[in-house]
Each structure stands twice: as structure tokens, then as C-alpha cells.
FIDOSE-349206 format. One record per residue: residue number from 1; residue in one letter; x, y, z of N, C-alpha, C in turn. Coordinates in Angstrom, 3 decimals. Layout:
N
<bavo=NUM | pake=A | n_u=X | n_v=Y | n_w=Z | ca_u=X | ca_v=Y | ca_w=Z | c_u=X | c_v=Y | c_w=Z>
...
END
This chain:
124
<bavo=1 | pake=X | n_u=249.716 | n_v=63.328 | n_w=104.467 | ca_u=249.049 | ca_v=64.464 | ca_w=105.065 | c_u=248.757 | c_v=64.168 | c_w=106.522>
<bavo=2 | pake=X | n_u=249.212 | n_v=65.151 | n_w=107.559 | ca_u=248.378 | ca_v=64.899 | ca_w=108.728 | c_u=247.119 | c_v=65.217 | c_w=108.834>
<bavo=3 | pake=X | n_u=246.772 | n_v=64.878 | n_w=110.189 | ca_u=244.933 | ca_v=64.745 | ca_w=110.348 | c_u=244.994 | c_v=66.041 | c_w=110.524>
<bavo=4 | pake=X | n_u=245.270 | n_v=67.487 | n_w=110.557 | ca_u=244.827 | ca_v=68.883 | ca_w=111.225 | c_u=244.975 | c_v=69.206 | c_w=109.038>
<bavo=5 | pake=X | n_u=245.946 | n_v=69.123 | n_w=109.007 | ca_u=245.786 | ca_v=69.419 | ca_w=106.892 | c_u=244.682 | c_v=68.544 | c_w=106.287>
<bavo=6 | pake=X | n_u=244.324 | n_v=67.313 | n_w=106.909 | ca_u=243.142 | ca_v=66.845 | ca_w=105.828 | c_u=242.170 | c_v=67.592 | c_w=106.395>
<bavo=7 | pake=X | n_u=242.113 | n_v=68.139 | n_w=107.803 | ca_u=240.401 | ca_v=68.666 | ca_w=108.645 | c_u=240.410 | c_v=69.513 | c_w=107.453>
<bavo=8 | pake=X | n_u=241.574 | n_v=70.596 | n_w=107.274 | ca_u=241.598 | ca_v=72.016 | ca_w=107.097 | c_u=241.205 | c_v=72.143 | c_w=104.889>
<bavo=9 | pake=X | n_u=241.697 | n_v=70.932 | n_w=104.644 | ca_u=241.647 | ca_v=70.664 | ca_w=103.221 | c_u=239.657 | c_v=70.199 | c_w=103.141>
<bavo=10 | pake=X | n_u=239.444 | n_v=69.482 | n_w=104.038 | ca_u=238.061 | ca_v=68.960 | ca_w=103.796 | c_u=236.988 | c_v=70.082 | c_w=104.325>
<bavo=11 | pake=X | n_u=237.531 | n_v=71.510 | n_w=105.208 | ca_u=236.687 | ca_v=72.279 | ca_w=105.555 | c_u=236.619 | c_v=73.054 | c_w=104.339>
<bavo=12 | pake=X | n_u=237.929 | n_v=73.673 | n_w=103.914 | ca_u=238.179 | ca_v=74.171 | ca_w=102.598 | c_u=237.274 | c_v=73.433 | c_w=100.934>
<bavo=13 | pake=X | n_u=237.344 | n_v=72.584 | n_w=101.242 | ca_u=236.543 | ca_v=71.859 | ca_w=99.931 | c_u=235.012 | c_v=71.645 | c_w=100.537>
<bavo=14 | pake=X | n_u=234.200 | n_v=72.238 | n_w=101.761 | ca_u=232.984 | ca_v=72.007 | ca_w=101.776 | c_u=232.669 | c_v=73.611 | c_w=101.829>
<bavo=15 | pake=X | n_u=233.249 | n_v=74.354 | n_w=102.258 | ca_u=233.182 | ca_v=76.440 | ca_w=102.021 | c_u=233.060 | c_v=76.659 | c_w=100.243>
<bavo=16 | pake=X | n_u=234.041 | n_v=75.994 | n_w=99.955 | ca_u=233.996 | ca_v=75.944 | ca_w=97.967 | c_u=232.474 | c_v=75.488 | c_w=97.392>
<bavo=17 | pake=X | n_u=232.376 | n_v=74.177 | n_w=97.807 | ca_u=231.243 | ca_v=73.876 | ca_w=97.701 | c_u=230.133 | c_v=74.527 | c_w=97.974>
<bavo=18 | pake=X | n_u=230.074 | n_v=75.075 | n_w=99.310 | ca_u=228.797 | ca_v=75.733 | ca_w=99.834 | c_u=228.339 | c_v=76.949 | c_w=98.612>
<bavo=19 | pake=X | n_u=229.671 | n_v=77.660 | n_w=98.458 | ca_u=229.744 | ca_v=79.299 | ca_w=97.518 | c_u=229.096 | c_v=78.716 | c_w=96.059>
<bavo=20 | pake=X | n_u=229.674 | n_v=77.635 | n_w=95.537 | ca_u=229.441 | ca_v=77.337 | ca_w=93.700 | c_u=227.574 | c_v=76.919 | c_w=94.576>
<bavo=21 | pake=X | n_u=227.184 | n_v=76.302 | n_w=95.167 | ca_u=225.746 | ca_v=76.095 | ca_w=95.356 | c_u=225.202 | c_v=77.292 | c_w=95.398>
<bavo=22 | pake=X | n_u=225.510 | n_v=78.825 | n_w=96.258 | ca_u=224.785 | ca_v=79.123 | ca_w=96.264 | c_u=224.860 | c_v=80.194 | c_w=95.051>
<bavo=23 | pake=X | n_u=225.873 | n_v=80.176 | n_w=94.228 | ca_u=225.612 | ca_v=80.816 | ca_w=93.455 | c_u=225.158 | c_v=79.933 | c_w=92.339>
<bavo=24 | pake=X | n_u=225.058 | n_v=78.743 | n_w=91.953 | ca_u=223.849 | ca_v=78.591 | ca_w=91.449 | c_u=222.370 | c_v=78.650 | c_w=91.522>
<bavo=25 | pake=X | n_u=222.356 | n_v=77.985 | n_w=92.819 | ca_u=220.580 | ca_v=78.541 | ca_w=93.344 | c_u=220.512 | c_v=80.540 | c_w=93.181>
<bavo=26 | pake=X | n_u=221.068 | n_v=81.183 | n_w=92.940 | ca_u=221.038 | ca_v=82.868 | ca_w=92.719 | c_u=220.904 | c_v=82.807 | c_w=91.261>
<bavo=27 | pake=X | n_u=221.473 | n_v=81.983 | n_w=90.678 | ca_u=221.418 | ca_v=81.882 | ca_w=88.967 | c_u=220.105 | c_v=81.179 | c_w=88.779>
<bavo=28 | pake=X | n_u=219.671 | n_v=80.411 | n_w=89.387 | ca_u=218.306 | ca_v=80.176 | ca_w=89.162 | c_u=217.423 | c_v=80.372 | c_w=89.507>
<bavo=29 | pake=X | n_u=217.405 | n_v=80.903 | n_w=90.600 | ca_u=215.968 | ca_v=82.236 | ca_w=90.950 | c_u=216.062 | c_v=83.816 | c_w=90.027>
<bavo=30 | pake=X | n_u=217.301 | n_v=83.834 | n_w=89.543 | ca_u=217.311 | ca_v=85.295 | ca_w=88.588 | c_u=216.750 | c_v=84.438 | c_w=87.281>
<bavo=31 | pake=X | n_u=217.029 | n_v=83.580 | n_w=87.051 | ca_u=216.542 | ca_v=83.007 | ca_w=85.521 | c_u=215.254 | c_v=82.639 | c_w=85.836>
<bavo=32 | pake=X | n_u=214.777 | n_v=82.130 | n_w=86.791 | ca_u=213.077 | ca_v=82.092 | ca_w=86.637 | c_u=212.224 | c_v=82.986 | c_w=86.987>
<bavo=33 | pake=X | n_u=212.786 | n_v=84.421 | n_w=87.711 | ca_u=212.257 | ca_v=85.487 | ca_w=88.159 | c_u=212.173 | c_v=86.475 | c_w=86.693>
<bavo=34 | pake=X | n_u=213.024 | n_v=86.042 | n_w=85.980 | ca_u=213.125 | ca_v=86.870 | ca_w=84.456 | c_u=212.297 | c_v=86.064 | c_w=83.447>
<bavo=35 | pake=X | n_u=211.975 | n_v=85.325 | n_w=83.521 | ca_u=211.211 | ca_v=84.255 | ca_w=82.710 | c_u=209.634 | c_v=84.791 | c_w=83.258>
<bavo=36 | pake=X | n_u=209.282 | n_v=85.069 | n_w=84.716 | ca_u=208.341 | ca_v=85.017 | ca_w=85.051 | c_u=207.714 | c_v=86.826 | c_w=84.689>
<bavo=37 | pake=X | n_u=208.624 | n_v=87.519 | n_w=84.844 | ca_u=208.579 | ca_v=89.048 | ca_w=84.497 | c_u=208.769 | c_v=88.998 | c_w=82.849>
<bavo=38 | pake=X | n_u=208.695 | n_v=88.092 | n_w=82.083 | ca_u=208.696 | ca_v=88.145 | ca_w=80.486 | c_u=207.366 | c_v=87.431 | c_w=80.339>
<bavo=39 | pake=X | n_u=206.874 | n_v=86.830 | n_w=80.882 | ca_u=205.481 | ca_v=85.939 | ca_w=80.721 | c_u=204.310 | c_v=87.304 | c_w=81.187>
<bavo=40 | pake=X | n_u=204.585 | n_v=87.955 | n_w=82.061 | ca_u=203.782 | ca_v=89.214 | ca_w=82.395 | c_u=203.799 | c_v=89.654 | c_w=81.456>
<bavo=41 | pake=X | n_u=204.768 | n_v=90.652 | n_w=81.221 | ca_u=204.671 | ca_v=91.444 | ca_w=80.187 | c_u=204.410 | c_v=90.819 | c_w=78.662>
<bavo=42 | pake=X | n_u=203.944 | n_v=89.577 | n_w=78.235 | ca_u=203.676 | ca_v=88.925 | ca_w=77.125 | c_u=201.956 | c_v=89.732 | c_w=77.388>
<bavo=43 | pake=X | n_u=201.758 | n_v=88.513 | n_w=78.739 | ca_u=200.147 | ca_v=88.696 | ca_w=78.774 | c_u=199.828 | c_v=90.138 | c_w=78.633>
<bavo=44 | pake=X | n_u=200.371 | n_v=91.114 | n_w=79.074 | ca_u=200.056 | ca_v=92.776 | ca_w=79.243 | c_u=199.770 | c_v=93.272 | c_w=77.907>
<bavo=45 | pake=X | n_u=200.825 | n_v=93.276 | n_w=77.164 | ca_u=200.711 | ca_v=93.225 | ca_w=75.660 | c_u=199.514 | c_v=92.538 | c_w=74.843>
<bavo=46 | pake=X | n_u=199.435 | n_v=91.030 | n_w=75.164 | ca_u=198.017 | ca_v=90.766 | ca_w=74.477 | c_u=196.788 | c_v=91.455 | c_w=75.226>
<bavo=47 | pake=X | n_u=196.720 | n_v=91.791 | n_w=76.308 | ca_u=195.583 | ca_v=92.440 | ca_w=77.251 | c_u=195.654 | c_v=94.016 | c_w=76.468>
<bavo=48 | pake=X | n_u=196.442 | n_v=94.756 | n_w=76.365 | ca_u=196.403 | ca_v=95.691 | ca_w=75.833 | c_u=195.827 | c_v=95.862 | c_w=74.027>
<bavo=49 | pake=X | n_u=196.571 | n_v=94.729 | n_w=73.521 | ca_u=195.770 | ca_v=94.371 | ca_w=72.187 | c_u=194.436 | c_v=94.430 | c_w=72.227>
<bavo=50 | pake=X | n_u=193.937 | n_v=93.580 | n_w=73.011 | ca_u=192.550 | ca_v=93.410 | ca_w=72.823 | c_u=191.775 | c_v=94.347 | c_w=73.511>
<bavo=51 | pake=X | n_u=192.424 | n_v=95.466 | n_w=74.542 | ca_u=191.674 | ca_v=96.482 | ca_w=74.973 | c_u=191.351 | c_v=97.639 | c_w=73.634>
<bavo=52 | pake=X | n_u=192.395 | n_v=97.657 | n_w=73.177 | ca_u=192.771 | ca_v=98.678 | ca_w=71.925 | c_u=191.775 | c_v=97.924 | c_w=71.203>
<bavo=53 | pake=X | n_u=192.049 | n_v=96.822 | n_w=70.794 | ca_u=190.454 | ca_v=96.656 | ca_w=69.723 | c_u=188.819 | c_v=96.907 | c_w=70.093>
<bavo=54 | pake=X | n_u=188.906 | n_v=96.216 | n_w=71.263 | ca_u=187.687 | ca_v=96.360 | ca_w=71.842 | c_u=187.159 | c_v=97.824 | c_w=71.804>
<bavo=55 | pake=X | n_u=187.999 | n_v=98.948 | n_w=71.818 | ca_u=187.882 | ca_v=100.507 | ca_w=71.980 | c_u=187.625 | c_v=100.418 | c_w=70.553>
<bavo=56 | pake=X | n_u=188.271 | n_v=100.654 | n_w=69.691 | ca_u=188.170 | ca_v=100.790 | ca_w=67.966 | c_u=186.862 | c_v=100.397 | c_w=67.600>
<bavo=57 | pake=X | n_u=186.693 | n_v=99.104 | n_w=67.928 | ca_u=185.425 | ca_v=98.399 | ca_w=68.027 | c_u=184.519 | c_v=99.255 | c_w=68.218>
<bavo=58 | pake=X | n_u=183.592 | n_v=99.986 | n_w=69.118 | ca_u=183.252 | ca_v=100.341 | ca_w=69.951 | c_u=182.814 | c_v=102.276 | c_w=69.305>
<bavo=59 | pake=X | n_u=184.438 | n_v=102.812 | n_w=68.851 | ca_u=184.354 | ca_v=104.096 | ca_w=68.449 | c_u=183.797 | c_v=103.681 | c_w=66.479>
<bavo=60 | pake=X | n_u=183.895 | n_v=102.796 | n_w=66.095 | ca_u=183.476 | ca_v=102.398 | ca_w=64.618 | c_u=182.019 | c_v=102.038 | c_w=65.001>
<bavo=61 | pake=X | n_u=181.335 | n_v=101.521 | n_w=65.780 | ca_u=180.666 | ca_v=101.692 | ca_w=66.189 | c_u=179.517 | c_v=102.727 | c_w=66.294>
<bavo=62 | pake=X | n_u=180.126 | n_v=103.984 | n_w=67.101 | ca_u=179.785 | ca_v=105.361 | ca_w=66.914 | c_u=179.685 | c_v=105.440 | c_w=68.631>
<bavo=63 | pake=X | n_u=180.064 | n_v=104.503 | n_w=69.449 | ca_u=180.064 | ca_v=104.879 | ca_w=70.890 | c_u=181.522 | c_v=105.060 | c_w=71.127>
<bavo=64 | pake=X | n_u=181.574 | n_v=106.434 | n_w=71.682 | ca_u=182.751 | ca_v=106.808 | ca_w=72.499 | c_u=182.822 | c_v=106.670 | c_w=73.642>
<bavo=65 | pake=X | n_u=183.186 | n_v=105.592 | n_w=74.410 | ca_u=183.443 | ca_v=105.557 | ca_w=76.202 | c_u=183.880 | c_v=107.139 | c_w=76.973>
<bavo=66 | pake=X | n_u=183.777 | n_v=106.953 | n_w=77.888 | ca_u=184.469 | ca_v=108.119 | ca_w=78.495 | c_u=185.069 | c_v=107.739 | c_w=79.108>
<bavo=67 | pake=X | n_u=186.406 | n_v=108.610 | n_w=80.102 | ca_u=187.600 | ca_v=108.500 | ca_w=80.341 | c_u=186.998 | c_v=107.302 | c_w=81.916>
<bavo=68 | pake=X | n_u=185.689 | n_v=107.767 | n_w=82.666 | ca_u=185.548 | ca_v=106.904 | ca_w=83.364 | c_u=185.156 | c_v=105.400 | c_w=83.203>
<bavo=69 | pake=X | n_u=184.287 | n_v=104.830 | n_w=82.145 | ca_u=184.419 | ca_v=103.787 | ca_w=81.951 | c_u=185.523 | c_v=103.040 | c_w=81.148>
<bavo=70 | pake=X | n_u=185.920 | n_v=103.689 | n_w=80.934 | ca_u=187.748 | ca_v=102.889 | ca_w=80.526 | c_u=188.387 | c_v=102.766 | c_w=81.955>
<bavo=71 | pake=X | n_u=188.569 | n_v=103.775 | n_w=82.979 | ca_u=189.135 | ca_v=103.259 | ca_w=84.324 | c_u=188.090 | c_v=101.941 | c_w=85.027>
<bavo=72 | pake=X | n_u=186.742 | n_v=101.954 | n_w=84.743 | ca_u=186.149 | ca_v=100.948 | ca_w=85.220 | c_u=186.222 | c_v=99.568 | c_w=84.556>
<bavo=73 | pake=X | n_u=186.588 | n_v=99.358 | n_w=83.280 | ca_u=186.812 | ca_v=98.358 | ca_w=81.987 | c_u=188.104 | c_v=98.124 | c_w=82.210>
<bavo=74 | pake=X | n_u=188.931 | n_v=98.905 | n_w=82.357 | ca_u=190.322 | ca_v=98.420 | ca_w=82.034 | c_u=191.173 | c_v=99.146 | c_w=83.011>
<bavo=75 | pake=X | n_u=191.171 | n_v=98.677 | n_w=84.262 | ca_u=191.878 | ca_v=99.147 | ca_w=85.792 | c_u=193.212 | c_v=99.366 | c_w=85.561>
<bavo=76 | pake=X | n_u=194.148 | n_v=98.720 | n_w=84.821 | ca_u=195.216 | ca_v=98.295 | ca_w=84.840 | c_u=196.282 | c_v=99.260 | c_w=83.517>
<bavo=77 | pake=X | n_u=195.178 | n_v=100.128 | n_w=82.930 | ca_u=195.485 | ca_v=100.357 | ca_w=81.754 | c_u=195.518 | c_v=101.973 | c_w=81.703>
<bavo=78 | pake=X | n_u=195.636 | n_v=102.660 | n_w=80.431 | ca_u=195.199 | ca_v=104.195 | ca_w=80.073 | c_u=194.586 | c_v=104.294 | c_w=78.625>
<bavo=79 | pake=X | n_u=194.150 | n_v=104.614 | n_w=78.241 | ca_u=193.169 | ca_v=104.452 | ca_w=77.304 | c_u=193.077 | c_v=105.674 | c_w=76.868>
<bavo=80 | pake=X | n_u=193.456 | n_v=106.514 | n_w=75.526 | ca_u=192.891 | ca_v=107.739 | ca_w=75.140 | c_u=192.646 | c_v=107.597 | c_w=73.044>
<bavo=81 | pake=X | n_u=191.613 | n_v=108.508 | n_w=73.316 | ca_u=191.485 | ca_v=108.386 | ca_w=71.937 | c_u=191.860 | c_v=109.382 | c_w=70.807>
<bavo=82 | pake=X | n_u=191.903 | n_v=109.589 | n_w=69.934 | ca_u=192.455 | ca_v=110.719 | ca_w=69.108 | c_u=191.794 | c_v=110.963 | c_w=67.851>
<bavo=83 | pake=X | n_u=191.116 | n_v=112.185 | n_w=67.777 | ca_u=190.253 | ca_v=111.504 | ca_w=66.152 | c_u=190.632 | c_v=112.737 | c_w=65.696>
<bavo=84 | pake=X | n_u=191.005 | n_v=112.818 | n_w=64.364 | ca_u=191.520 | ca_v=113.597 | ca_w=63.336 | c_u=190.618 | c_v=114.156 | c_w=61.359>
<bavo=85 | pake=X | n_u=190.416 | n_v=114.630 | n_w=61.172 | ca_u=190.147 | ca_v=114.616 | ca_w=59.892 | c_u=190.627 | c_v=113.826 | c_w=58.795>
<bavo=86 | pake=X | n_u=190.313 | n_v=113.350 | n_w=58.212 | ca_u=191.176 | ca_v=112.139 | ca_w=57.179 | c_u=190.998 | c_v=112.647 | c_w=55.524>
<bavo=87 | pake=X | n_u=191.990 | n_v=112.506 | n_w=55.796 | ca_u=192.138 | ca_v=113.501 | ca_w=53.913 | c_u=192.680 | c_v=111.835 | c_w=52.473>
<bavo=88 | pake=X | n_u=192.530 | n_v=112.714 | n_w=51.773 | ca_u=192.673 | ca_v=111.988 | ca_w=49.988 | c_u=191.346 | c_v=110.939 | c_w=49.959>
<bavo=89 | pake=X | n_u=192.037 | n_v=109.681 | n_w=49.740 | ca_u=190.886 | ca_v=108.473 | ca_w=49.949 | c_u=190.066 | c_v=108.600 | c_w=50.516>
<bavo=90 | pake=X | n_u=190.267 | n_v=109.153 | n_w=51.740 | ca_u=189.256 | ca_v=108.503 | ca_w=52.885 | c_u=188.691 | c_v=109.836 | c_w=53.148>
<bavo=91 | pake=X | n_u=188.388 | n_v=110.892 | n_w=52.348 | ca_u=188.381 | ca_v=112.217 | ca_w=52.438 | c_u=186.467 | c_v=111.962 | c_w=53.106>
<bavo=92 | pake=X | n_u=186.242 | n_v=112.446 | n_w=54.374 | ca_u=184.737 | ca_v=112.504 | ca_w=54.848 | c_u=184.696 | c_v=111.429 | c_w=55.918>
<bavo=93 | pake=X | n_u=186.076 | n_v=111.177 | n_w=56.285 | ca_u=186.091 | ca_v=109.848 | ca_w=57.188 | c_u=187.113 | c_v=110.285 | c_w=58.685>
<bavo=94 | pake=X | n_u=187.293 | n_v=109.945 | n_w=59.827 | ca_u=187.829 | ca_v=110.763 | ca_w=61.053 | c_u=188.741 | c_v=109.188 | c_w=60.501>
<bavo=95 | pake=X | n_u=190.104 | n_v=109.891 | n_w=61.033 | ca_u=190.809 | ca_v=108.940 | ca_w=61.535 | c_u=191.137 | c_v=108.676 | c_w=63.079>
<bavo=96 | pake=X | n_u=190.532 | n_v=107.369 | n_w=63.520 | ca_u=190.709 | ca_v=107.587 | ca_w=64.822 | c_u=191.852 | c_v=106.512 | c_w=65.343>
<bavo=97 | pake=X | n_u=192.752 | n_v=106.757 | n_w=66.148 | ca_u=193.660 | ca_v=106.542 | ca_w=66.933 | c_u=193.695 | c_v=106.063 | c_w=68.383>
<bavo=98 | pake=X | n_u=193.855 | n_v=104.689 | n_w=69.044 | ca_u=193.300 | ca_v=104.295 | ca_w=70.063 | c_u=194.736 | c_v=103.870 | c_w=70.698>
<bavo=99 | pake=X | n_u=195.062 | n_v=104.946 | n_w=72.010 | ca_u=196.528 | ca_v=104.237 | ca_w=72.516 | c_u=196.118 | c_v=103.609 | c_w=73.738>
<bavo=100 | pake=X | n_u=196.645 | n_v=102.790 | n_w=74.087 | ca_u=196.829 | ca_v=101.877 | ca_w=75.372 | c_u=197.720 | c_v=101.863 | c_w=75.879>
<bavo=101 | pake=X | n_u=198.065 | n_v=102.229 | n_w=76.748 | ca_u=199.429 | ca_v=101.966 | ca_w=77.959 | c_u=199.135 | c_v=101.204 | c_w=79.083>
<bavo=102 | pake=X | n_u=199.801 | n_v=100.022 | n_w=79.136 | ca_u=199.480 | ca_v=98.595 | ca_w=80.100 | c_u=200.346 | c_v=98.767 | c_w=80.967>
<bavo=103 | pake=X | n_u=200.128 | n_v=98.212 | n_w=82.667 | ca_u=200.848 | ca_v=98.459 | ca_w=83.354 | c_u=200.758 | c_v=97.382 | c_w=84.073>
<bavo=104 | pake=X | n_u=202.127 | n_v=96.334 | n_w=84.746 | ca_u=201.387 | ca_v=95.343 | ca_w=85.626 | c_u=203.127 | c_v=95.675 | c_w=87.008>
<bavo=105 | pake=X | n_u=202.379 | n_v=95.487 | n_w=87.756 | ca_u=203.193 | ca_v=95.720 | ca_w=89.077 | c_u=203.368 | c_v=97.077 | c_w=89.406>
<bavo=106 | pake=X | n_u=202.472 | n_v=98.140 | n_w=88.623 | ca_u=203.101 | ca_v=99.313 | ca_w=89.017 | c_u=203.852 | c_v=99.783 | c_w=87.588>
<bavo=107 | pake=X | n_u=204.296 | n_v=99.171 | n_w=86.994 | ca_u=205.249 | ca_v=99.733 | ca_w=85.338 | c_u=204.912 | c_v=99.600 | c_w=84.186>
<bavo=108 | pake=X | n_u=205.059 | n_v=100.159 | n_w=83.712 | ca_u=204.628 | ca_v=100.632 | ca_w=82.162 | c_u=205.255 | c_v=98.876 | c_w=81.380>
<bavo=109 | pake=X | n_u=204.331 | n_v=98.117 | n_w=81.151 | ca_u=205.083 | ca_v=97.147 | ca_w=80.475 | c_u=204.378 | c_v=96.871 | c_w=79.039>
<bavo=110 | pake=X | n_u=203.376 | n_v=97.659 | n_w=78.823 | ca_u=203.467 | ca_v=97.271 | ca_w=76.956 | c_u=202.651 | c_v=98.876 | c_w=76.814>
<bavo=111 | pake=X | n_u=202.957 | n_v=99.196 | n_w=75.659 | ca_u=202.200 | ca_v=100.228 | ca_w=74.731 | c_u=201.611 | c_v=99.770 | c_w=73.299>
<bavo=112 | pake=X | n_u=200.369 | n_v=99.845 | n_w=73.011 | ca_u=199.549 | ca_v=100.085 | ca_w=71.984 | c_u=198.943 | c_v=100.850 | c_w=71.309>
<bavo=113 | pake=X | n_u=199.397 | n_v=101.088 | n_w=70.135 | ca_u=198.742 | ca_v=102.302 | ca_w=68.740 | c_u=197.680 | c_v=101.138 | c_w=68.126>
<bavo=114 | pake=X | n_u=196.667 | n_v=101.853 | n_w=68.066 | ca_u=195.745 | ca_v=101.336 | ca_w=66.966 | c_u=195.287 | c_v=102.163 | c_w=66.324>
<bavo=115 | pake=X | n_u=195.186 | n_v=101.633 | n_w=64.750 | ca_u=194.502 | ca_v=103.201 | ca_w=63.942 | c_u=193.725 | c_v=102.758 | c_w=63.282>
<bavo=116 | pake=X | n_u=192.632 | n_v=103.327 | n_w=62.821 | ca_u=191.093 | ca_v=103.149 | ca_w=61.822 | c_u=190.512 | c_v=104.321 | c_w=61.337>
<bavo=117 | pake=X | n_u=190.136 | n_v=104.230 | n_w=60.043 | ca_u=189.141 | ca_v=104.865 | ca_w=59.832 | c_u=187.622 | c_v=105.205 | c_w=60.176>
<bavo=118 | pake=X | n_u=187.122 | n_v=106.026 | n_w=60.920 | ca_u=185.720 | ca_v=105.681 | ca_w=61.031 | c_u=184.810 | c_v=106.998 | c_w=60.482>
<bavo=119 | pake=X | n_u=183.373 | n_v=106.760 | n_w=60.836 | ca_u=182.632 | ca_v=107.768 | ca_w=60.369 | c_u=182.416 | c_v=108.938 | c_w=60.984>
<bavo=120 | pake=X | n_u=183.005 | n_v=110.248 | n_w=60.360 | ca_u=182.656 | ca_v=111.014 | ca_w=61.488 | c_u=181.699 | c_v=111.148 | c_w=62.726>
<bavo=121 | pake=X | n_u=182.138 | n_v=112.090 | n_w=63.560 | ca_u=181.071 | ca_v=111.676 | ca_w=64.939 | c_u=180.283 | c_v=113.132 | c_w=64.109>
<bavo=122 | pake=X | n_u=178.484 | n_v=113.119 | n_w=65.232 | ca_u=177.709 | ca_v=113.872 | ca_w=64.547 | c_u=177.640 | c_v=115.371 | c_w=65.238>
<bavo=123 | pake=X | n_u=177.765 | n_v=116.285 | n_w=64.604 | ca_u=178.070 | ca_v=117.717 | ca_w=65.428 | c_u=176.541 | c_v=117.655 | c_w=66.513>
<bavo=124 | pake=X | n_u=177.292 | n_v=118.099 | n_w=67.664 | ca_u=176.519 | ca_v=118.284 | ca_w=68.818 | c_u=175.867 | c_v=119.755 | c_w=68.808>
END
């Protein structure tokens, strides 16, 4: 080989090189950027769990929050409740329904149904 084919062979084999690096370092900021956006949305989900209980909690209880202290309790979240008449078994009992919609960065990343029986609320 002359010296202008080895320059041109050894520039060629450090351009190759440069490309497989950087597309690994791209393969591994997408794999830990997806790892790190699956660890969110884990925690969102248990945060939403335990908002949803804490509410259930709360309406079994016989206290119903209002729509403003759920935005002050749970910033991040939506919170509504649903109470229904409950028939057969549980005939004299509300069924109440507690959804949660969790949001972290801006997006909807977990939803929660919770359901219970409780005691009716008392006519106003």
C-alpha cells in the first residue's frame, strides 16, 4: 500500500468508528431516557393508588372533599367522585366510585377506578 491509501484507509476506519460510537451513545441515552419515563409513570400509578384510597377513605368516612381541596391535596392529579344507588345485597348502601387521572410532565400517565360500598350520604 502507498502512504496516500493507508492515510485514506486509516481516515476511513476512524469516520466508521466515529458513526458505530455515536450511534451507540444514541442507543443509550434512548434506553435510559425510556427506563427513566417508565420509573415515572410506575411512581404516578402508585401516587394515584394511594390518592384513590385516601378519597374512598375519606367518602366511607362520610366526608366528601370538594373539587377544590382535591386541586390543593393532589396538584398533579383529577379526582372525581361518583355515587350511585346500590341494589340486591347491598340494597340501602351508595356505591361510590373514586377515579384518578395522574399526570406527570404534562401527560396523562396512569388512571385509577376505585369502587366501595358506603353509607348513604344524609338528605340535605
Amino acid at each position: 500500500m502507498t502512504h496516500i491509501r493507508r492515510r485514506a484507509f486509516l481516515q476511513l476506519e476512524a469516520i466508521t468508528t466515529m458513526c458505530i460510537m455515536i450511534f451507540v451513545i444514541g442507543a443509550l441515552t434512548a434506553a435510559i431516557l425510556s427506563l427513566a419515563r417508565a420509573g415515572h409513570a410506575q411512581i404516578s400509578r402508585q401516587q394515584a393508588t394511594l390518592a384513590a384510597e385516601a378519597v374512598m377513605n375519606e367518602v366511607r368516612e362520610g366526608n366528601a372533599p370538594t373539587d377544590d381541596e382535591f386541586r390543593e391535596r393532589f396538584p398533579d392529579m383529577d379526582i372525581h367522585i361518583e355515587r350511585t344507588p346500590a341494589a340486591g345485597d347491598f340494597d340501602g348502601l351508595d356505591c361510590a366510585i373514586v377515579h384518578v387521572d395522574a399526570y406527570t410532565f404534562g401527560r396523562k400517565t396512569a388512571s385509577v377506578r376505585l369502587r366501595g360500598f358506603v353509607e348513604k350520604e344524609a338528605a340535605e
